[in-house]
MIDOSE-1310 file (N, C-alpha, C; in nm, 2 decimals, decimal comma, always signed):
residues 188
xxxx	+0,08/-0,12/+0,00/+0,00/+0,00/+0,00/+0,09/+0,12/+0,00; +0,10/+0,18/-0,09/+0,14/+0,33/-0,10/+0,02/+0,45/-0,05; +0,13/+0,53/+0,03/+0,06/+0,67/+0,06/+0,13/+0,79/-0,05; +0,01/+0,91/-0,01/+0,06/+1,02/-0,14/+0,17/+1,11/-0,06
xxxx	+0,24/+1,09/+0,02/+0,37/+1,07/+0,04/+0,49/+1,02/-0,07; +0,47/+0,88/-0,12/+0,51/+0,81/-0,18/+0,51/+0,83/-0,40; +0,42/+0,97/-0,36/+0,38/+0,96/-0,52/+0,50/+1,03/-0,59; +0,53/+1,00/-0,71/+0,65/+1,07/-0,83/+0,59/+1,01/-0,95
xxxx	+0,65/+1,12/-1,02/+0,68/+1,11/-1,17/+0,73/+0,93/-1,21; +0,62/+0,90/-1,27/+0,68/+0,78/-1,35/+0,63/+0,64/-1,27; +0,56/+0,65/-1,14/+0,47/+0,57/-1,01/+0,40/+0,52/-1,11; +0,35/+0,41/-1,08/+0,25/+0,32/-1,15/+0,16/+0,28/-1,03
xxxx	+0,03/+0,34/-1,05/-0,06/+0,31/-0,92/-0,18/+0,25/-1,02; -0,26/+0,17/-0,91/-0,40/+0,10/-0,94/-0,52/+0,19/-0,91; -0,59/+0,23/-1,00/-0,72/+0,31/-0,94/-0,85/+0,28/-1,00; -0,95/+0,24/-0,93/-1,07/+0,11/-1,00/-1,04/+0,03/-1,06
xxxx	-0,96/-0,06/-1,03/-0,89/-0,16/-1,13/-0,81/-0,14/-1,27; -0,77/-0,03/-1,32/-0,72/-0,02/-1,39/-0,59/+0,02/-1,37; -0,42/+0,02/-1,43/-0,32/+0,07/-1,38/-0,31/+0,22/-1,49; -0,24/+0,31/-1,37/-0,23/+0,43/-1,41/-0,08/+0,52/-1,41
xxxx	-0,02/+0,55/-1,47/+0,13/+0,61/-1,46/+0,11/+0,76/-1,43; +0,19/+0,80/-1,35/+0,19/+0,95/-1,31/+0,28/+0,98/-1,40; +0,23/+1,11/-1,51/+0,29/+1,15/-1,59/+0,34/+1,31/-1,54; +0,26/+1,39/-1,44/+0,30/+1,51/-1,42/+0,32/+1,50/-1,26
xxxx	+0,38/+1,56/-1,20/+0,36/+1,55/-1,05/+0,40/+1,68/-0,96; +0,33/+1,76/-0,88/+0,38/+1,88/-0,79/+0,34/+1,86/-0,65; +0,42/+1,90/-0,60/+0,37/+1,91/-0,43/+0,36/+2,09/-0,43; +0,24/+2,10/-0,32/+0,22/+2,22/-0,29/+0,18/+2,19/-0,11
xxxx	+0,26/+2,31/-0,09/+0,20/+2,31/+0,04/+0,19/+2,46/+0,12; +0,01/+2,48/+0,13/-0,01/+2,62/+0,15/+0,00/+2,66/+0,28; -0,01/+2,78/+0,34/+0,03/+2,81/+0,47/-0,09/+2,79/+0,56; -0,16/+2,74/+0,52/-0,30/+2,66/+0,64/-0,32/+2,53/+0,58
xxxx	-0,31/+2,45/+0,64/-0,41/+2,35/+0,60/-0,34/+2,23/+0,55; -0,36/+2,10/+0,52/-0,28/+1,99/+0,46/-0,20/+2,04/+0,35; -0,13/+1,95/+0,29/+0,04/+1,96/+0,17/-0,09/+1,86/+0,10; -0,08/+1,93/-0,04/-0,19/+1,87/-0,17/-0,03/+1,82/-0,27
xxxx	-0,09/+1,71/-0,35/-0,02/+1,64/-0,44/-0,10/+1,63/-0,51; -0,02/+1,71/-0,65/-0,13/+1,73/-0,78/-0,06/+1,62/-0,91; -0,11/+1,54/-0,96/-0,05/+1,45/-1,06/-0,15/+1,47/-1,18; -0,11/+1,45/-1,28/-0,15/+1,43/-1,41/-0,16/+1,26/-1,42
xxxx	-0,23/+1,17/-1,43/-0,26/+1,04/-1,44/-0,31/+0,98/-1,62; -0,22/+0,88/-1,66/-0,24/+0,87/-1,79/-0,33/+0,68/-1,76; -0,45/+0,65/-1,88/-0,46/+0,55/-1,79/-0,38/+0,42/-1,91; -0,29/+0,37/-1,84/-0,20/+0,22/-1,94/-0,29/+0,13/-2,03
xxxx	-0,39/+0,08/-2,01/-0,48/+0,07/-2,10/-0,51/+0,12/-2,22; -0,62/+0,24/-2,20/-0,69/+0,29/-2,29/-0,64/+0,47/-2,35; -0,50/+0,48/-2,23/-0,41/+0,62/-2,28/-0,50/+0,76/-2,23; -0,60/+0,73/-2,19/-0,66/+0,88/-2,16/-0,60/+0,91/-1,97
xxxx	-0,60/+1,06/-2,01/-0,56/+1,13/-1,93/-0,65/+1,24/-1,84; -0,60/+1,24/-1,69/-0,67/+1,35/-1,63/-0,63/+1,39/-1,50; -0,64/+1,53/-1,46/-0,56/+1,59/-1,36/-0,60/+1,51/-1,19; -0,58/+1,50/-1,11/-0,61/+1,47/-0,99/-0,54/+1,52/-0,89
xxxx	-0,60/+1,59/-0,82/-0,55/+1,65/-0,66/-0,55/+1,53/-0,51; -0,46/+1,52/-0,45/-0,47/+1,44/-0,32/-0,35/+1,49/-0,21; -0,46/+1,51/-0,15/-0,42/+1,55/+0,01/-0,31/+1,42/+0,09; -0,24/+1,50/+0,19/-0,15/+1,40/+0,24/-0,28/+1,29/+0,32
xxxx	-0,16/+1,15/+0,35/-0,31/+1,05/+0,40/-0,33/+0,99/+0,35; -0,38/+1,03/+0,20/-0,42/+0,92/+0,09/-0,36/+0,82/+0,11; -0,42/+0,69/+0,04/-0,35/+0,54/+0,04/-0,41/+0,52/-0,10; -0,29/+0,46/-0,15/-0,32/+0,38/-0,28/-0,25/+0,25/-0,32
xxxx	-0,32/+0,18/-0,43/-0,26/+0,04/-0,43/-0,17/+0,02/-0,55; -0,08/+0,03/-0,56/+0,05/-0,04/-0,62/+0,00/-0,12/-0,79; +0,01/-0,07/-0,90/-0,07/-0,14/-1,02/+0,02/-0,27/-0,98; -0,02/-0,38/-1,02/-0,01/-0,52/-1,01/+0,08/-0,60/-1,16
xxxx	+0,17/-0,55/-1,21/+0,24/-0,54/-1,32/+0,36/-0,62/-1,34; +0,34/-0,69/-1,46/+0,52/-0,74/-1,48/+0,55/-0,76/-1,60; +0,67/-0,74/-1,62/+0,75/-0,77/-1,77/+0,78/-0,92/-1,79; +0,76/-0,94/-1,94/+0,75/-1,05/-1,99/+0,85/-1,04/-2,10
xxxx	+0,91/-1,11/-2,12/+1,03/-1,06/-2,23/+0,95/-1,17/-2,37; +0,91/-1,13/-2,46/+0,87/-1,17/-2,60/+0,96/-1,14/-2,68; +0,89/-1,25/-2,81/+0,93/-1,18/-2,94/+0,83/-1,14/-3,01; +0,85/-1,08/-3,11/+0,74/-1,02/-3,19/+0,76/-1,11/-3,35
xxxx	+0,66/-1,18/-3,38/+0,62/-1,24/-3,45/+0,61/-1,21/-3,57; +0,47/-1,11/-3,58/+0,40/-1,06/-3,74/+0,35/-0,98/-3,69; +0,27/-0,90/-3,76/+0,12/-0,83/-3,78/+0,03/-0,86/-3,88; -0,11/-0,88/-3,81/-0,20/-0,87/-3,95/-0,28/-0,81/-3,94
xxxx	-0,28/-0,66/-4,00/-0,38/-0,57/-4,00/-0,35/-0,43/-3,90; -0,43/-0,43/-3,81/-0,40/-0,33/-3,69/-0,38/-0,45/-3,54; -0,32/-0,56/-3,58/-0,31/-0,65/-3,47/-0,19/-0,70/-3,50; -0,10/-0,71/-3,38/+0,08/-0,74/-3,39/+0,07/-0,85/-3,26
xxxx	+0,13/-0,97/-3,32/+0,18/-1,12/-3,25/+0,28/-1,11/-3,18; +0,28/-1,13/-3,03/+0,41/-1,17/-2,97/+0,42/-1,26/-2,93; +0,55/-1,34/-2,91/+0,56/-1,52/-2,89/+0,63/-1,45/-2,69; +0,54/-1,54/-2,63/+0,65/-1,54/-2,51/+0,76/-1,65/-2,49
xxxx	+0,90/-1,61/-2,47/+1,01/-1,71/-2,52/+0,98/-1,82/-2,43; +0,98/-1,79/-2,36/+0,95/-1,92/-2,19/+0,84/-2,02/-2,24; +0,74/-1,97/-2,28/+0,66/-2,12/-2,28/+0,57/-2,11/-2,41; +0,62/-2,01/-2,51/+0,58/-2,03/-2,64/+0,38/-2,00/-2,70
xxxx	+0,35/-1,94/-2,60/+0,24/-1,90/-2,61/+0,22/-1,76/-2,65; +0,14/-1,72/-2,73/+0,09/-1,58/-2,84/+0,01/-1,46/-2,79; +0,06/-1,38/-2,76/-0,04/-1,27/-2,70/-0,06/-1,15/-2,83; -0,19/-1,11/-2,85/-0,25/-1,03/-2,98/-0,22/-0,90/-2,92
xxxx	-0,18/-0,79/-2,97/-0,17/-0,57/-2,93/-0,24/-0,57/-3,04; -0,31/-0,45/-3,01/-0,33/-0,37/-3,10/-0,22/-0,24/-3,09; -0,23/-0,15/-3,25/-0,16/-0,09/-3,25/-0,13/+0,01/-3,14; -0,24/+0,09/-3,11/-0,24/+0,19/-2,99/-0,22/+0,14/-2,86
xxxx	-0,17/-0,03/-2,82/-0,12/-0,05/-2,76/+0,02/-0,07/-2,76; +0,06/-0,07/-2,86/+0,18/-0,10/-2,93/+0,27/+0,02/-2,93; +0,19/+0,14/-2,97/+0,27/+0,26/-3,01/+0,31/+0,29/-3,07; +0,29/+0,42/-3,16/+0,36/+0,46/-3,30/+0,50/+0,45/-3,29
xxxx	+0,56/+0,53/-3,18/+0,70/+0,49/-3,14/+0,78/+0,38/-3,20; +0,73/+0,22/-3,13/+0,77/+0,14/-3,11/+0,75/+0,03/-3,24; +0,66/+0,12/-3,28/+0,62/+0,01/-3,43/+0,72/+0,05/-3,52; +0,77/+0,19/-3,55/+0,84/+0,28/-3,62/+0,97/+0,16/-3,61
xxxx	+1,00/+0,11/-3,55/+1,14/+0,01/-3,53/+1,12/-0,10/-3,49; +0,99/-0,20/-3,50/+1,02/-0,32/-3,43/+0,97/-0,39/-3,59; +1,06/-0,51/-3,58/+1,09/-0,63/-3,69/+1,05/-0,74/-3,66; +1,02/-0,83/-3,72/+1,00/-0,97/-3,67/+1,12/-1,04/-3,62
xxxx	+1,10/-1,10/-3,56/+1,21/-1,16/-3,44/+1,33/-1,08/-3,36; +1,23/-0,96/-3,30/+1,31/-0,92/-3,24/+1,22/-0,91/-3,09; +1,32/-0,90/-3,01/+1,34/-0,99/-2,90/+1,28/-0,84/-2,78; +1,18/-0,83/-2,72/+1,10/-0,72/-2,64/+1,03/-0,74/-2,49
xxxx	+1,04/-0,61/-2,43/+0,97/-0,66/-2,29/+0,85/-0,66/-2,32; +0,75/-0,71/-2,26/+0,61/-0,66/-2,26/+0,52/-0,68/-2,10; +0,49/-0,54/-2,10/+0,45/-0,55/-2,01/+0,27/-0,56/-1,99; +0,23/-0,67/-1,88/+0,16/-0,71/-1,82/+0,06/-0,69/-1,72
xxxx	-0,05/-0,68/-1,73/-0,14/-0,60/-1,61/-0,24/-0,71/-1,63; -0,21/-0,83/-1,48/-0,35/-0,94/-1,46/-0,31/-0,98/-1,57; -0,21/-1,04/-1,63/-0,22/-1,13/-1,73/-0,25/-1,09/-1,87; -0,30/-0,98/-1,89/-0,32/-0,92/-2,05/-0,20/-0,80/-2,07
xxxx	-0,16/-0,84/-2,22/-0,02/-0,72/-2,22/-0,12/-0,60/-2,26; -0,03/-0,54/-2,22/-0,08/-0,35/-2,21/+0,04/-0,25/-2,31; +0,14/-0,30/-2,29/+0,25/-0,20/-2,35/+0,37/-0,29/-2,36; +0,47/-0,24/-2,45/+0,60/-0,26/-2,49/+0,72/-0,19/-2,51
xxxx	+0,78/-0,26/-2,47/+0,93/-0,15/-2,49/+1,03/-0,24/-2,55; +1,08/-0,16/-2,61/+1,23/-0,25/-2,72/+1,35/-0,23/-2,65; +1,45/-0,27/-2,73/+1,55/-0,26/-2,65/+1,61/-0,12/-2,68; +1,71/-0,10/-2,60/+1,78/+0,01/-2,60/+1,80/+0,06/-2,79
xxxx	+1,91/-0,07/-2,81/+1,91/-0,02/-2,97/+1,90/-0,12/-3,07; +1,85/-0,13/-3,15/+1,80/-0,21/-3,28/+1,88/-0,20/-3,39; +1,91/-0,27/-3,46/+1,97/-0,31/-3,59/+1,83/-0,28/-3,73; +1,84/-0,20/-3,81/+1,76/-0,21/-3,94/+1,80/-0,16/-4,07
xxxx	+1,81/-0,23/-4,15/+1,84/-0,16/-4,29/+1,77/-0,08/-4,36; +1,87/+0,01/-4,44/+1,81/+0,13/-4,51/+1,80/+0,06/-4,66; +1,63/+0,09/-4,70/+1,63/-0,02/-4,81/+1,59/+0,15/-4,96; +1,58/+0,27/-4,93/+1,58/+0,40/-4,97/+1,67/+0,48/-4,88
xxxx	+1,77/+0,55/-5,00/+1,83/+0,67/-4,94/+1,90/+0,73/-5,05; +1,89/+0,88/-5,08/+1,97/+0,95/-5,19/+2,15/+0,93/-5,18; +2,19/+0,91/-5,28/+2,31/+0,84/-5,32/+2,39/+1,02/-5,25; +2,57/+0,94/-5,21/+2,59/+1,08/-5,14/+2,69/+1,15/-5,26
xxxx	+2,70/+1,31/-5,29/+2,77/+1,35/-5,35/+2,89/+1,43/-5,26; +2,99/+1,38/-5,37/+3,13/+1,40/-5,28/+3,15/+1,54/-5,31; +3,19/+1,61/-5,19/+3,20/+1,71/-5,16/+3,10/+1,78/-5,11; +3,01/+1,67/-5,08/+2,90/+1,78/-4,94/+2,94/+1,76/-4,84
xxxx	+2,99/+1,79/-4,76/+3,07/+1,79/-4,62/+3,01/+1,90/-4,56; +2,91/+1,96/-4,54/+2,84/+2,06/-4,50/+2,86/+2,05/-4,33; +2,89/+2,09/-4,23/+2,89/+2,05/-4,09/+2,75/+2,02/-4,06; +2,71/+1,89/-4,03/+2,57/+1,91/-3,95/+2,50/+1,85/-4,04
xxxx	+2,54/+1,83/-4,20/+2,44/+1,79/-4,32/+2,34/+1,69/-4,27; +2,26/+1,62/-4,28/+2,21/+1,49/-4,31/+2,09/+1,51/-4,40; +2,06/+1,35/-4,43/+1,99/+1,34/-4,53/+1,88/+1,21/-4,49; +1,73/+1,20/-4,56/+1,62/+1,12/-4,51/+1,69/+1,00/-4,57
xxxx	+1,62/+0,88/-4,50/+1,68/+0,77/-4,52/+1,54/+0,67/-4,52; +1,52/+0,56/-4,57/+1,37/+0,47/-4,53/+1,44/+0,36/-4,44; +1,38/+0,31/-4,37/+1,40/+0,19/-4,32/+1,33/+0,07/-4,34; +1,39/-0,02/-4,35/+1,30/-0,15/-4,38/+1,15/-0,17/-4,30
xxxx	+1,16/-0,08/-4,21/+1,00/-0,07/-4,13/+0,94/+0,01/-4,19; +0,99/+0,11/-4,28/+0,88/+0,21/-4,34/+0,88/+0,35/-4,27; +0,96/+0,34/-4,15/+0,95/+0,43/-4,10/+1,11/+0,55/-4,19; +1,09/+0,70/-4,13/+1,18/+0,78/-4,22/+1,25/+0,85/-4,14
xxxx	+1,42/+0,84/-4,14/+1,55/+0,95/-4,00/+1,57/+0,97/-4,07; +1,64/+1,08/-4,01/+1,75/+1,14/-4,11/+1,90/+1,07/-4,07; +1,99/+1,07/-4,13/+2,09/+1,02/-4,15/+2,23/+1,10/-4,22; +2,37/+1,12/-4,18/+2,45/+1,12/-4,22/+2,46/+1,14/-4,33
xxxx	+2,50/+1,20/-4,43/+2,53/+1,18/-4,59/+2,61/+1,08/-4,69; +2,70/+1,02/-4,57/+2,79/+0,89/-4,63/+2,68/+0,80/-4,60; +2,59/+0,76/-4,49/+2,55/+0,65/-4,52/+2,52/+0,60/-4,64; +2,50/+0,49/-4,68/+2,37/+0,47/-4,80/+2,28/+0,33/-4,81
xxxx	+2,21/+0,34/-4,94/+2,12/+0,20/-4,95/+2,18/+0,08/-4,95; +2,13/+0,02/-4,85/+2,09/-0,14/-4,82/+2,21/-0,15/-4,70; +2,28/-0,07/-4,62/+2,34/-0,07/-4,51/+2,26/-0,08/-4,38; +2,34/-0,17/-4,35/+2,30/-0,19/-4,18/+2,33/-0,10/-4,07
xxxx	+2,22/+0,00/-4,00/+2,26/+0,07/-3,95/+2,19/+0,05/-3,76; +2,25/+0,12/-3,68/+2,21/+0,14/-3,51/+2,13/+0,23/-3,50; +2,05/+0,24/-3,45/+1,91/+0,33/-3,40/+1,92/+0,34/-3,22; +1,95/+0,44/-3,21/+1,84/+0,42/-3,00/+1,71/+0,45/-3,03
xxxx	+1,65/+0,39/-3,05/+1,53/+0,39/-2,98/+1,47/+0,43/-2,83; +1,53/+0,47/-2,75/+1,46/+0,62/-2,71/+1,47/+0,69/-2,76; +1,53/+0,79/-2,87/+1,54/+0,89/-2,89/+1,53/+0,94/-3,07; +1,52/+0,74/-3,13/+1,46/+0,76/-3,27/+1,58/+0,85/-3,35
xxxx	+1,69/+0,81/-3,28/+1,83/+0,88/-3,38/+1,93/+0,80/-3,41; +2,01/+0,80/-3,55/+2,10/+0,74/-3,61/+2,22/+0,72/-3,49; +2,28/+0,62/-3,48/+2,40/+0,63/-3,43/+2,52/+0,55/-3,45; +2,53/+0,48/-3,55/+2,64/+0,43/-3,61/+2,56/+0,34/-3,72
xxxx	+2,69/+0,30/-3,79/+2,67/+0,20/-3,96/+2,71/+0,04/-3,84; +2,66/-0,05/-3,90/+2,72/-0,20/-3,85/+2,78/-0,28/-3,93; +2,86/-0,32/-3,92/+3,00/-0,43/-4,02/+2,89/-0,53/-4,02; +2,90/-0,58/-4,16/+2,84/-0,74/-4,14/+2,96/-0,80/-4,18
């Protein structure tokens, strides 16, 4: 049991059975009267959001949550397959559980946490950095050495970075995926 003592940025609390991430969070505390805790609440589910005020005292319950490390299989349609590696059983996302983010870079058989609320997946996260090839990119002309140049690139996901100007097509390149930016070529 958590008290609103206990609340921050990034807390994953249970509220009418659903789990909820604290996306905003402030303490205030005025010169009469209880210290209020103002959070922004997003809900992991269904993504809607809404402000909530709570006074010190409050008690709240802990969302009930765990990572599951999958792979991702296919998609067909607005529905994407994950295999769980451990015991080989299939869990169906939809996309807006999936995330524009995370679709932008994820391949088949690559290897993801997924996280878990009561046994249904709710969300995913990839790994730090991903391997994908550039299957579109403008060929580079020598002597643009511009400081800072880059140039759009496609990736075999469809999704579009910019990139470097020496890169080019059908190279294997590093992505962070937090931050959805180029960061090195890979030797095969």
């Amino acid at each position: 049991m958590l008290e609103s003592s206990d609340l921050k940025k990034g807390l994953k609390v249970e509220i009418d059975g659903d789990p909820y991430v604290i996306t905003q969070f402030s303490f205030v505390k005025p010169g009469k009267g209880q210290a209020l805790y103002k959070c922004r609440l997003k809900n992991m589910v269904n993504g809607t959001q809404f402000d909530r005020t709570y006074r010190s005292g409050d008690k709240f319950n802990e969302a009930n949550l765990e990572e599951q490390e999958m792979e991702y299989l296919y998609s067909d349609g607005d529905s994407y397959c994950f295999m769980n590696t451990s015991n080989y059983e299939q869990e169906f996302m939809t996309a807006d559980q999936v995330g524009d983010d995370t679709i932008a870079f994820l391949k088949e058989n690559t290897v993801c946490n997924v996280l878990l609320f009561e046994g249904r997946a709710i969300g995913v996260s990839l790994p730090n950095f991903v391997e994908l090839r550039i299957t579109e990119s403008e060929p580079w002309a020598k002597g643009d050495t511009a400081a800072g140049s880059t140039k759009p690139a496609t990736l075999e996901t469809g999704h579009v970075l910019q990139v470097p100007p020496f890169v080019n097509q059908d190279e294997l390149i590093r992505i962070d995926t937090r931050t959805g930016e180029y960061t090195e070529r890979v030797k095969e």
